[in-house]
TIMI-2910 file (N, C-alpha, C, CB; in pm, 1 decimal, decimal comma, always signed):
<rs>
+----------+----------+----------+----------+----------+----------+----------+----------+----------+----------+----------+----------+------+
!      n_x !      n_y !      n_z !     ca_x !     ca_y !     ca_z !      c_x !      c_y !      c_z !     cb_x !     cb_y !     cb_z ! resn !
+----------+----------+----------+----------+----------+----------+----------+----------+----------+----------+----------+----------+------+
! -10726,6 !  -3060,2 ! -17293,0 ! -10584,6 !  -3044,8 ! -17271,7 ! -10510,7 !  -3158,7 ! -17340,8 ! -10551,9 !  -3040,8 ! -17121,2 !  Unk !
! -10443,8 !  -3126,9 ! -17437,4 ! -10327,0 !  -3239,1 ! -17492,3 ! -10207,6 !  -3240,0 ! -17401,1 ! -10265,3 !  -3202,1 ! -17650,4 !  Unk !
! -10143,3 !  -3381,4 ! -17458,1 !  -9998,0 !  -3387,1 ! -17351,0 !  -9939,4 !  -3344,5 ! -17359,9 !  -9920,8 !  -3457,5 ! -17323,5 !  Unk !
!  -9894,4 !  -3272,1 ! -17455,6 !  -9778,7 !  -3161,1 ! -17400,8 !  -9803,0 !  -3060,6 ! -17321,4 !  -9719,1 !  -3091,1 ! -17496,1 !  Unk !
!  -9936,3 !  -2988,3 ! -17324,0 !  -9950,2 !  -2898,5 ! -17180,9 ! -10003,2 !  -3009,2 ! -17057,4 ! -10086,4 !  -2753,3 ! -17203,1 !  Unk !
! -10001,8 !  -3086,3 ! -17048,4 ! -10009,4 !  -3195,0 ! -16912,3 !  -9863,7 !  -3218,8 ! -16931,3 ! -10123,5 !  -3358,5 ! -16918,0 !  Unk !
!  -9807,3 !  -3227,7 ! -16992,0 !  -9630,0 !  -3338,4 ! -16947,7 !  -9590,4 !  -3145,0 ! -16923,0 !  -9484,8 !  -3490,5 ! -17161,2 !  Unk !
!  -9636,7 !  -3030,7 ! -16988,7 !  -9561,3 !  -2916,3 ! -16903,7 !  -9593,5 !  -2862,8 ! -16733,3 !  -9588,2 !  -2789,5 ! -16992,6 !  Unk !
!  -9728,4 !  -2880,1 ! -16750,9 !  -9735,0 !  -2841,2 ! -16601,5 !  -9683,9 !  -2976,9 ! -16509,2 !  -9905,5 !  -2793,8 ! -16560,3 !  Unk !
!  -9681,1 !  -3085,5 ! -16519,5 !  -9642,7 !  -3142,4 ! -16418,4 !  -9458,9 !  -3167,7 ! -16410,9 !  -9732,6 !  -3267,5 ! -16420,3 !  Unk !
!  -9411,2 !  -3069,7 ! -16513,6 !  -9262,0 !  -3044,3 ! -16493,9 !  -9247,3 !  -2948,0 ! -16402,5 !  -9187,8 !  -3004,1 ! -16613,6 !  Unk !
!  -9376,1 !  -2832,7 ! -16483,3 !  -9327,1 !  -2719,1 ! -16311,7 !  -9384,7 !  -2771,7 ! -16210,5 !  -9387,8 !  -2539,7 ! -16292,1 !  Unk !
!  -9502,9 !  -2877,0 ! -16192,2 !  -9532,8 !  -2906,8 ! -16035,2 !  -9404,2 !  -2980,2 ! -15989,9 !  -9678,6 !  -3009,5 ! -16005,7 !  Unk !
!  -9318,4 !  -3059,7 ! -16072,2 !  -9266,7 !  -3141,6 ! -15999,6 !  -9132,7 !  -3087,3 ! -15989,6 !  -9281,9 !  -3271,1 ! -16044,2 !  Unk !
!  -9103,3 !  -2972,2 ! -16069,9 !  -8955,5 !  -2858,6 ! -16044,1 !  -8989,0 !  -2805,1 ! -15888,2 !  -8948,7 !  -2683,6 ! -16182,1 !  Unk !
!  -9140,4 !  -2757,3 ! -15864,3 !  -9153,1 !  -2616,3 ! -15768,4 !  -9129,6 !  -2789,1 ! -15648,0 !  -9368,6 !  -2464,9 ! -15772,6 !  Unk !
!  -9184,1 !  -2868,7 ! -15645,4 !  -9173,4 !  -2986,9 ! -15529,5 !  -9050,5 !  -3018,2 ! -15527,4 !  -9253,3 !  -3120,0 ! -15547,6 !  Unk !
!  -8958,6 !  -3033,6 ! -15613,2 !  -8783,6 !  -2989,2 ! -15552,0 !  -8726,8 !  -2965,8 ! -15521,3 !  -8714,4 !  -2965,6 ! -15543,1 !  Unk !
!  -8774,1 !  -2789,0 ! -15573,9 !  -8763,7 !  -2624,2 ! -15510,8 !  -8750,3 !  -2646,8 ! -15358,4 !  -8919,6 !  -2514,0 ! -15543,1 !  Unk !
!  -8825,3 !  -2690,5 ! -15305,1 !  -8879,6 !  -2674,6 ! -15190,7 !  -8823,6 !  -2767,0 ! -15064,2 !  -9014,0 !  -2692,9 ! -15218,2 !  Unk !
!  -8825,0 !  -2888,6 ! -15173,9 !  -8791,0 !  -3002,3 ! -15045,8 !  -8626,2 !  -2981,2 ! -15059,7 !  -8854,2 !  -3204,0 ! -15079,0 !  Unk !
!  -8583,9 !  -2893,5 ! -15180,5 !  -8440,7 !  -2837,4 ! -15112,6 !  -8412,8 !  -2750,2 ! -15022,3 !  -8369,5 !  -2788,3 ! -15186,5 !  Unk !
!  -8492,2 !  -2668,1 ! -14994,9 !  -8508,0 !  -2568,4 ! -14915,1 !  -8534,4 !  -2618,3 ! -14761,6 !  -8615,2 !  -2486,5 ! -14972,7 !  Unk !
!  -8654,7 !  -2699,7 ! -14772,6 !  -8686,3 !  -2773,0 ! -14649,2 !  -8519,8 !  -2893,5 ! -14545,9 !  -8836,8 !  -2888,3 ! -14728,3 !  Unk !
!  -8456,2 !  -2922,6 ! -14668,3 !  -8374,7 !  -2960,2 ! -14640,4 !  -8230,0 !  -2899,8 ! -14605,2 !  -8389,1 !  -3021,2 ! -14703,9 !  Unk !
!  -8230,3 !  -2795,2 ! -14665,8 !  -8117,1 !  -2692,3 ! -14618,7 !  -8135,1 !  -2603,1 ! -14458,6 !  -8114,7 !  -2571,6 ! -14748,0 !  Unk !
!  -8320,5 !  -2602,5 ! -14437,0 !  -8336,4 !  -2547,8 ! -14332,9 !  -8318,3 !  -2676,0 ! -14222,4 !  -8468,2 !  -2468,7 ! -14339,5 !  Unk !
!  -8350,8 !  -2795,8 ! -14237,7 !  -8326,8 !  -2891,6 ! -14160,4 !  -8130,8 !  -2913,9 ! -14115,4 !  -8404,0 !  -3016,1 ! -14247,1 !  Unk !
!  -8077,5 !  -2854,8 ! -14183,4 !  -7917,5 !  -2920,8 ! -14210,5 !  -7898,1 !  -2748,8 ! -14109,0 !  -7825,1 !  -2953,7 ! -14448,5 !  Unk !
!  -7929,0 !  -2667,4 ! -14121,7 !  -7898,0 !  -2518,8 ! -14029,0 !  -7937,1 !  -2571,1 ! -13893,4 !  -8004,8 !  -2360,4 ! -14074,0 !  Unk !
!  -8054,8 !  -2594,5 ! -13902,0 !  -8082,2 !  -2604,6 ! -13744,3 !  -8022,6 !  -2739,3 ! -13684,8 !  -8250,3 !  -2601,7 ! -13711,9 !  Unk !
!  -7966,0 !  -2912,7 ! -13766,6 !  -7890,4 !  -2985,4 ! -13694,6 !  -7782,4 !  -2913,3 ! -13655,2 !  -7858,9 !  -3093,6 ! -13752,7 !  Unk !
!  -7739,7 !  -2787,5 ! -13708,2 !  -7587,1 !  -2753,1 ! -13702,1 !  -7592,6 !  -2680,2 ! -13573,6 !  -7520,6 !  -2658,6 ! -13834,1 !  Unk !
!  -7715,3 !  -2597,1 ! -13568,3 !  -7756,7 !  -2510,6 ! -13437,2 !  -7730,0 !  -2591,2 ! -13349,8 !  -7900,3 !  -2459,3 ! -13415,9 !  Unk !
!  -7834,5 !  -2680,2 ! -13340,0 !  -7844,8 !  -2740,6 ! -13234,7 !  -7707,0 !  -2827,4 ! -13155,7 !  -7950,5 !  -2817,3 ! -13271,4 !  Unk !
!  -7598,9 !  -2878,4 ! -13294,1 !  -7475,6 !  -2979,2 ! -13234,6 !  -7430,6 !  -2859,8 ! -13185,0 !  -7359,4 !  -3081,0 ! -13340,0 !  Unk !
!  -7407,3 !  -2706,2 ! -13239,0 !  -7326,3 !  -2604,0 ! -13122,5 !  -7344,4 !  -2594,8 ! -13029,9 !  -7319,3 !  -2494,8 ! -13121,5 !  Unk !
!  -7537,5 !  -2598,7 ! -12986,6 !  -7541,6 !  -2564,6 ! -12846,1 !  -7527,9 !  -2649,6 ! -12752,2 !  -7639,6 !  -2512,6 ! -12816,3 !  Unk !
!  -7526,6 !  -2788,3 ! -12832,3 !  -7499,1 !  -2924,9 ! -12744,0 !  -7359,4 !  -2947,9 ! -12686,1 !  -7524,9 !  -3052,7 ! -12832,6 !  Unk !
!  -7275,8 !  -2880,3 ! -12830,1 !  -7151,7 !  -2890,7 ! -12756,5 !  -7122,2 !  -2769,3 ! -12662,3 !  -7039,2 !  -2906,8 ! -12855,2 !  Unk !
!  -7164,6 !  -2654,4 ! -12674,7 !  -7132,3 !  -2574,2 ! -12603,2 !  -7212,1 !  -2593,2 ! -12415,2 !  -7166,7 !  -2449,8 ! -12698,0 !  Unk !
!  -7276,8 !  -2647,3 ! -12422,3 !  -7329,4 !  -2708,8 ! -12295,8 !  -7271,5 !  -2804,1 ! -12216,4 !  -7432,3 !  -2759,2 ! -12316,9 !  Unk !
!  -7209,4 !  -2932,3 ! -12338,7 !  -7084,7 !  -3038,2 ! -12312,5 !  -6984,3 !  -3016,6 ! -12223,6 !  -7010,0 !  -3060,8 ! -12423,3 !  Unk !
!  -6917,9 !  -2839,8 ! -12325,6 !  -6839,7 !  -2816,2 ! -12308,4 !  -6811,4 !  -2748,8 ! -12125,8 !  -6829,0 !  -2758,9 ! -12424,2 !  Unk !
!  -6930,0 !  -2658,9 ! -12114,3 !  -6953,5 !  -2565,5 ! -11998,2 !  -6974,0 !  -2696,6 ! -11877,9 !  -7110,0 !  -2444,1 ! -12026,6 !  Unk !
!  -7030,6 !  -2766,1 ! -11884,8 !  -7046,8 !  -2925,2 ! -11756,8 !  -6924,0 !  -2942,1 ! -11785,0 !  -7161,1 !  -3095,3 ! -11784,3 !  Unk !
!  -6809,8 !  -2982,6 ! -11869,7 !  -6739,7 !  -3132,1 ! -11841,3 !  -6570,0 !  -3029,4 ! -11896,6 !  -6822,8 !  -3323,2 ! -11985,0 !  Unk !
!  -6576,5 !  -2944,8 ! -11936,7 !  -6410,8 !  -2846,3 ! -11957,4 !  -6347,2 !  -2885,0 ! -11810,6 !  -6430,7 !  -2619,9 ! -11974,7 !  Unk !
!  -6369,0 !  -2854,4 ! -11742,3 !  -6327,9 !  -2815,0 ! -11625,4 !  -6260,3 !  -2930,3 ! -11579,6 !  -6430,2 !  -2765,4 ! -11540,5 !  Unk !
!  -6337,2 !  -3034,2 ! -11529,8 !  -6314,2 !  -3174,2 ! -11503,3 !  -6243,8 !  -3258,1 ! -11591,7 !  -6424,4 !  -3231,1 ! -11486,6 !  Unk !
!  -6216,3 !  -3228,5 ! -11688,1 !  -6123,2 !  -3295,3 ! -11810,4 !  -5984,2 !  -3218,3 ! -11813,9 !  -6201,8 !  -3277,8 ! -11973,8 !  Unk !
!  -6006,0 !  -3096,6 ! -11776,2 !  -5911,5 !  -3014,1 ! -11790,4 !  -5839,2 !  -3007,4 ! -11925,3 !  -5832,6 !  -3039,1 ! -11694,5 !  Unk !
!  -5911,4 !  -2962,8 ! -12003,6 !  -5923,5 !  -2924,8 ! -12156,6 !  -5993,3 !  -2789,5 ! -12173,4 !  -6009,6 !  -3037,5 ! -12240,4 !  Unk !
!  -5932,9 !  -2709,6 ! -12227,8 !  -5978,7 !  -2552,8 ! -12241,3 !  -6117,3 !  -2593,1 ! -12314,8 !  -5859,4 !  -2433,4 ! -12346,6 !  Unk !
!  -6203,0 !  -2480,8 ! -12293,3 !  -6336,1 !  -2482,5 ! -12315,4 !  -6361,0 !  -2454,1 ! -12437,1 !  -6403,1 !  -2407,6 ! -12240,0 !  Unk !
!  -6297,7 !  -2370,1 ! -12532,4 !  -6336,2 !  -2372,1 ! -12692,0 !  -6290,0 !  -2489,2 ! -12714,2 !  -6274,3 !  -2262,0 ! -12797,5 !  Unk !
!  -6170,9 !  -2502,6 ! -12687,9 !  -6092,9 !  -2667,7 ! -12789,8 !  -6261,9 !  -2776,6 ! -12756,1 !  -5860,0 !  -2787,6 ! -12653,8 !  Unk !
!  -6256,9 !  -2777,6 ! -12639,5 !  -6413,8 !  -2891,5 ! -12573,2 !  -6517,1 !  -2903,0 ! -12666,6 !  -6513,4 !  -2824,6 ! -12426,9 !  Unk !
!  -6525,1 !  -2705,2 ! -12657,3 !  -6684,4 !  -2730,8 ! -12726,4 !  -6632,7 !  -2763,5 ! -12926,5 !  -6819,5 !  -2521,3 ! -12695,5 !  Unk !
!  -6526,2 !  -2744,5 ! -12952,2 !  -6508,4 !  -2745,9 ! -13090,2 !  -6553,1 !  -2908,6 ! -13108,6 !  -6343,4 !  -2696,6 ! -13141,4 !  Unk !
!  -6477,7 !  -3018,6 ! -13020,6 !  -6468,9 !  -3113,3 ! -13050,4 !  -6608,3 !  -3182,0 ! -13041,6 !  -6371,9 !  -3153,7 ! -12991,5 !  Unk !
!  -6658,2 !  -3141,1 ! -12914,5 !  -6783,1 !  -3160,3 ! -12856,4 !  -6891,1 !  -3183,1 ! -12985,5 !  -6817,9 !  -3028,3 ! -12758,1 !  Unk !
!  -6915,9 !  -3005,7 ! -13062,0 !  -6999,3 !  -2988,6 ! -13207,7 !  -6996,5 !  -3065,0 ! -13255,5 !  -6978,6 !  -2911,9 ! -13301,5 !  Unk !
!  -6860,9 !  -3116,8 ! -13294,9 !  -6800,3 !  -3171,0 ! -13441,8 !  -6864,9 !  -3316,1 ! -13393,1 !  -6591,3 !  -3161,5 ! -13480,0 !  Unk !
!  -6899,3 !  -3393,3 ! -13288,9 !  -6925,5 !  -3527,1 ! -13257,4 !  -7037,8 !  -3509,2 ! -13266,6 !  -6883,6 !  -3590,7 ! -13144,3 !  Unk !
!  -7124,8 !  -3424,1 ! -13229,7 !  -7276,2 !  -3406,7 ! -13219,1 !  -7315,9 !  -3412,2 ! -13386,1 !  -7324,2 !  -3244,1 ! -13131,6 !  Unk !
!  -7230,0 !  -3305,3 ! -13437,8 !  -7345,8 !  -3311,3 ! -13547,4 !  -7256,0 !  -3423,8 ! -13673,1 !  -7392,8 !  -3111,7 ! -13620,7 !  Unk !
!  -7106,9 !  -3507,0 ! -13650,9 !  -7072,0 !  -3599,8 ! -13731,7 !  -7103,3 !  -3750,1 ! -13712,9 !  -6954,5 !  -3582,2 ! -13740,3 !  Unk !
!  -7157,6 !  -3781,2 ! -13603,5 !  -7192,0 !  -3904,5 ! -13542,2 !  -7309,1 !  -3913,7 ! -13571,9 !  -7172,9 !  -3921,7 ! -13409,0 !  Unk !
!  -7416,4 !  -3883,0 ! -13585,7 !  -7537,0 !  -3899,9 ! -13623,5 !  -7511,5 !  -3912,8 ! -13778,4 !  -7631,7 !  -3788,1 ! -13572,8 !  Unk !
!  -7475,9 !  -3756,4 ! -13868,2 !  -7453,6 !  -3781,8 ! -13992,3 !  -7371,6 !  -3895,6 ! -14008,4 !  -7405,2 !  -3677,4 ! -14051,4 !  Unk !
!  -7316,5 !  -3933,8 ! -14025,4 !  -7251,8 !  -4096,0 ! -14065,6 !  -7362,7 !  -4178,5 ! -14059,4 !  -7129,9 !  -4167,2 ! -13955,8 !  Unk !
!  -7420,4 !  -4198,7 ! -13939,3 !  -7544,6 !  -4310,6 ! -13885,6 !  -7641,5 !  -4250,6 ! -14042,4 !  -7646,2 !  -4262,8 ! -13663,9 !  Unk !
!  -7715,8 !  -4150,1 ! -14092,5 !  -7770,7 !  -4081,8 ! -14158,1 !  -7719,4 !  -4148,5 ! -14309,4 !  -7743,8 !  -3938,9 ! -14114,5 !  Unk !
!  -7596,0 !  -4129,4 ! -14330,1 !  -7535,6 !  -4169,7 ! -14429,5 !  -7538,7 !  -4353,3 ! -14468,7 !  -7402,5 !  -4108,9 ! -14399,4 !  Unk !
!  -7495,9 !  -4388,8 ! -14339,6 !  -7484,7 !  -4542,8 ! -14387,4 !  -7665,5 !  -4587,5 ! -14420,1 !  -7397,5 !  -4658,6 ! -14231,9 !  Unk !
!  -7743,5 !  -4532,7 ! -14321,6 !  -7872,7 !  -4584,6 ! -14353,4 !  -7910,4 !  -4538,0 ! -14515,7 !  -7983,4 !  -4524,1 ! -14237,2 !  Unk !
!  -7909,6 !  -4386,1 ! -14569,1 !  -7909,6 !  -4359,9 ! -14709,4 !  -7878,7 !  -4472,5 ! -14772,3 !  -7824,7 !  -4259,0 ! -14750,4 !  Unk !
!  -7732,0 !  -4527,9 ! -14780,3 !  -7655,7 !  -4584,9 ! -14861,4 !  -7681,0 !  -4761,1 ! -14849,9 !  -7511,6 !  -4528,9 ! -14826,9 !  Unk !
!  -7766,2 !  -4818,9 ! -14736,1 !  -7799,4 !  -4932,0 ! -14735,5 !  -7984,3 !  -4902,4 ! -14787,0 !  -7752,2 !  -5001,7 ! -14579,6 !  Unk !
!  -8062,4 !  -4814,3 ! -14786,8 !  -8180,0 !  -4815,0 ! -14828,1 !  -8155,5 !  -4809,9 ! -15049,8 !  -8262,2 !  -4660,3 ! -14728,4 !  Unk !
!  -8073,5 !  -4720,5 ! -15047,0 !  -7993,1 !  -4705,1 ! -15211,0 !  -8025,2 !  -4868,6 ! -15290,9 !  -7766,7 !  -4676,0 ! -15187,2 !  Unk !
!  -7904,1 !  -4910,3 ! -15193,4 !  -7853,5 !  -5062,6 ! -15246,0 !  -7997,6 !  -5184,4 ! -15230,3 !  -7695,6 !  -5122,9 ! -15120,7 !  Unk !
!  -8095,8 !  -5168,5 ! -15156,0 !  -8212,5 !  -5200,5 ! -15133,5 !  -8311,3 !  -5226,8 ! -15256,7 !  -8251,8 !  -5107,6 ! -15053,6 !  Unk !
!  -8324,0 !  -5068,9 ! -15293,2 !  -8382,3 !  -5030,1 ! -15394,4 !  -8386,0 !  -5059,4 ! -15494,1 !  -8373,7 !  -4960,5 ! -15408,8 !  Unk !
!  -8193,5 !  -5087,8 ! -15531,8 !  -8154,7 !  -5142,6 ! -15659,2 !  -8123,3 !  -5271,0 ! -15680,0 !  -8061,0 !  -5085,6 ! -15701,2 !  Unk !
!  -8112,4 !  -5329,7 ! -15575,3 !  -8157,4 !  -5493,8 ! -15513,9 !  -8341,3 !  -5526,0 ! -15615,1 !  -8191,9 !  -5477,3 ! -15257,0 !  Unk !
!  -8398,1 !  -5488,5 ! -15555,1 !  -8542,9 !  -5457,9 ! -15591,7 !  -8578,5 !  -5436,8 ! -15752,5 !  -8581,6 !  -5323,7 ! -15514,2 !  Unk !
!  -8503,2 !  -5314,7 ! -15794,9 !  -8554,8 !  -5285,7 ! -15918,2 !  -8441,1 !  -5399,8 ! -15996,1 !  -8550,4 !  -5102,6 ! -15961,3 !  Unk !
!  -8350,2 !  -5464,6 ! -15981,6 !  -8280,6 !  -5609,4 ! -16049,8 !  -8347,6 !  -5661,5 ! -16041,2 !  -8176,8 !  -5686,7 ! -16015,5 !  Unk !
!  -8468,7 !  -5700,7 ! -15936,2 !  -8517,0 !  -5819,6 ! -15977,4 !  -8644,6 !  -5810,2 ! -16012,9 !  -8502,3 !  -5912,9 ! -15890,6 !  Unk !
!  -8710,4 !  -5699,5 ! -16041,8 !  -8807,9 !  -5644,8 ! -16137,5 !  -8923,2 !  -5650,4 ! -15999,1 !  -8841,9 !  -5753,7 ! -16306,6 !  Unk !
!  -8923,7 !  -5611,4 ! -15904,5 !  -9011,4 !  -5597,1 ! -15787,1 !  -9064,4 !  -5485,6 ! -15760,2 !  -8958,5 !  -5626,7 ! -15682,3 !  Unk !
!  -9021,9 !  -5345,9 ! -15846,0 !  -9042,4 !  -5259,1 ! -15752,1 !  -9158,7 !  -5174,3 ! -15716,0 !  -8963,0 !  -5196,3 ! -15767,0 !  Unk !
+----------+----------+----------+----------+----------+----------+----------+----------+----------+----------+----------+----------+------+
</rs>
């Protein structure tokens, strides 16, 4: 085998390992979303009443904290591991 059929197949191994971990990741991002609805909708059904705040407005707000409060936390860690990295590869470590 010469390198150009080795540098081709490990373009499609490393396209189809993309493929996938996009996929894996789109199914991960459905079910956080599932899950902040049913959290808020549970929020909402315990604590509407006692707040005296209608129960869609509750659970809307409820979702939106479940699944934006973590993502942020999600985000800042991304964005401090990023700056890490490139900390690292400046100073020829990596």
């Amino acid at each position: 085998m010469n390198n150009d059929q080795t540098e081709e197949i490990l373009r499609k191994v490393v396209s189809r390992a993309a493929r996938r971990l996009n996929l894996i990741e789109i199914v991960v991002l459905i079910l956080a979303i599932m899950l902040s609805l049913l959290a808020g909708y549970l929020t909402a059904l315990m604590l509407s009443e006692i707040m005296g705040i209608s129960h869609r407005r509750f659970w809307m707000i409820a979702s939106l904290l479940f699944f934006c409060v973590p993502g942020f936390f999600v985000v800042l860690k991304k964005s401090s591991i990023k700056s890490k990295t490139q900390e690292l590869k400046s100073n020829g470590e990596e």
